[in-house]
C-alpha positions as CSV (number, residue, x, y, z in Angstrom):
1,X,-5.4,3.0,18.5
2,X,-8.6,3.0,17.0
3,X,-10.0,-0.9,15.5
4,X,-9.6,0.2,12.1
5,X,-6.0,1.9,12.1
6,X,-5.2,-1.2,14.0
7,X,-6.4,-3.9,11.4
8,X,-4.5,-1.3,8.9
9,X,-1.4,-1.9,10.4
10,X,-1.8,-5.4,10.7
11,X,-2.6,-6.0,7.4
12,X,0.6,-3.8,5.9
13,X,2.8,-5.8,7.5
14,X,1.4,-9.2,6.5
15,X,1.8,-7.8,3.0
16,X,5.1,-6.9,3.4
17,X,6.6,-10.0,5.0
18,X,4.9,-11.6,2.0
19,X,6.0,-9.4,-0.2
20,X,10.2,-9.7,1.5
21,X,9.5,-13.5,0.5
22,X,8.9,-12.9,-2.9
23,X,5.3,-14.0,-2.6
24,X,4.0,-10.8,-4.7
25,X,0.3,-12.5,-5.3
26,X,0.3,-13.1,-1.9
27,X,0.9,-9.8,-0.7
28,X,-1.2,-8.3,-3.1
29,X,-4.6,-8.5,-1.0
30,X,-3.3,-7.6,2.5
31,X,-2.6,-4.6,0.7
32,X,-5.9,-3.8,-1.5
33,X,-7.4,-4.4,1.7
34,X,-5.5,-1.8,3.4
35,X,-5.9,0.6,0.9
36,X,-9.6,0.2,1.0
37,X,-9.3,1.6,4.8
38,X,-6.6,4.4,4.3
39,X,-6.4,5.3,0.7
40,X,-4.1,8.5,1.8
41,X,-1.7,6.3,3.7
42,X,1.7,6.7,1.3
43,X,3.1,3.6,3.1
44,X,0.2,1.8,1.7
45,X,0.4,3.6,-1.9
46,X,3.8,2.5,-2.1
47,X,3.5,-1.1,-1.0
48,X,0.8,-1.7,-3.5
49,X,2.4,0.3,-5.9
50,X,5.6,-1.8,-5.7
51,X,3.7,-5.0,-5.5
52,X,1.6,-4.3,-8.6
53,X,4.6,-3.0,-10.7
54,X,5.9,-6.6,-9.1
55,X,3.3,-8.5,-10.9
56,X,3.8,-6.6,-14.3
57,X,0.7,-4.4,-13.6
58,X,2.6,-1.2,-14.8
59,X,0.0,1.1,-15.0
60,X,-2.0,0.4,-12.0
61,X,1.5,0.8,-10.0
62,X,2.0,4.1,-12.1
63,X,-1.4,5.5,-11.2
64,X,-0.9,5.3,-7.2
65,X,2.6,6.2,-7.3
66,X,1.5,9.4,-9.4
67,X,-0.4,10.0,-6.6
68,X,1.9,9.8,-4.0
69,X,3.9,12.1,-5.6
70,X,1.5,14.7,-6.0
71,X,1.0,14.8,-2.0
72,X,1.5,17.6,-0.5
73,X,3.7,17.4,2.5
74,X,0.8,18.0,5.0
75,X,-1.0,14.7,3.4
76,X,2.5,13.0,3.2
77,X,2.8,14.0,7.4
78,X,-1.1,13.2,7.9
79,X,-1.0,9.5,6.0
């Protein structure tokens, strides 16, 4: 696994065990951070989307998950 997909991994899961403790402004950079280095990952979409819509940032959250939805499957497979 190459360094970068590596330090991608590592930081969605910090956000999310973070995040499954509630600590939403926490999480929150673990995921920008990962976005930065796969911004066509949907795991990553959704976790910042749901950790933004957490912190009552509505329309940032609504932006990524708009696109997310408007991946096609290939992209959805790829990410």
């Amino acid at each position: 696994m190459k360094q970068n997909a590596l330090m991608h991994v590592k930081l969605v899961k910090r956000g999310a065990r973070l995040h499954e403790r509630f600590r939403y402004r926490d999480a929150l950079p673990f995921f920008e951070e990962a976005f930065e280095l796969s911004p066509n990952c949907p795991a990553t979409i959704y976790n910042l989307a749901n950790t933004l819509h957490m912190l009552d940032r509505e329309k940032e959250a609504q932006n990524l998950l708009s696109k997310l939805i408007h991946m096609s499957k290939a992209d959805l497979a790829a990410g």
